[in-house]
N, C-alpha and C positions, 0 to 999 in steps of 0.2 A: 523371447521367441513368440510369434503370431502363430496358432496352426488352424490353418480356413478347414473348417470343413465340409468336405468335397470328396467324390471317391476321386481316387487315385492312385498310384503305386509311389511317386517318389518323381523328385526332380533330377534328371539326366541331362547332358551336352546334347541330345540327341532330342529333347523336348523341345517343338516350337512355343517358345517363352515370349509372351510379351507385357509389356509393363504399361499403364498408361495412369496417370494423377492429373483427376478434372476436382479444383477445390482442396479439397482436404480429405479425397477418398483415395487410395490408392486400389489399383482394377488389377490383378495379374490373370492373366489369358493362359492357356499353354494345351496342346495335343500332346495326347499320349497315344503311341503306337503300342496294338496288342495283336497278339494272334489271330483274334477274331474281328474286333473292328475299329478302326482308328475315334477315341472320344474326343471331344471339345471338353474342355476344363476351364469355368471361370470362379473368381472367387474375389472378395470384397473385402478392403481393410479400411475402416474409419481412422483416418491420423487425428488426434485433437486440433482443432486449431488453433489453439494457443501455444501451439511448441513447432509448428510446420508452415513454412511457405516457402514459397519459388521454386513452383510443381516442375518449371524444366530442367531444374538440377537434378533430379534422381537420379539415381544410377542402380546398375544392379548386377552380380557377377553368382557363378557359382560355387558353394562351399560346400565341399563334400556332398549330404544329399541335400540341401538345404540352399534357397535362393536366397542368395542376401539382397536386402534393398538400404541404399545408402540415402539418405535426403536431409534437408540443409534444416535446422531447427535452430530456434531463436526469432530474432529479426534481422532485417538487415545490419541494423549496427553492430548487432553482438553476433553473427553466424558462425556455428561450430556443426559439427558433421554429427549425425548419429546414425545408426547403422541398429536393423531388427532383421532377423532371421525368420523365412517361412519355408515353411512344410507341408504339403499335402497330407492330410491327415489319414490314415490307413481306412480302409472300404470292406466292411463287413455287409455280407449279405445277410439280412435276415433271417432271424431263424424262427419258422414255422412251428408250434408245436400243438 
């Protein structure tokens, strides 16, 4: 499991999610709706590039609170799936003393 961190509360059906892989970074986007005011969430994953290409295969769905991202590792002759779990990481406010 990857967990960016970011504030946030948690990944929901209800988060606009998006996924984009320029290279060997993968970029996830997402808004989170709150009572007081809707935030933009970005957050950054370095894949190696010795185990990742063919950025338009990725895929991504959700698992419980957890975004899975699926994407194609190997090369092309040898391509097998592998699959890593992200998480917004929980959001403490500082504390003053």
């Amino acid at each position: 499991m990857i967990v960016m961190n970011i504030p946030a509360l948690g990944f929901n059906k209800k988060s606009g999610v998006e996924i984009k892989v320029t290279s060997h970074v993968l970029t996830v986007a997402a808004s989170e709706i709150t009572p007081d005011v809707p935030k933009a969430l970005t957050g950054y994953v370095d894949i190696p590039k010795d185990i990742f290409y063919y950025a338009k295969r990725v895929t991504w769905d959700f698992a419980d609170e957890y975004l899975r991202v699926t994407f194609p590792l190997g090369t092309p002759n040898t391509m097998v799936q592998g699959s890593f779990y992200v998480k917004w990481a929980a959001y403490e406010e500082p504390t003053i003393i």
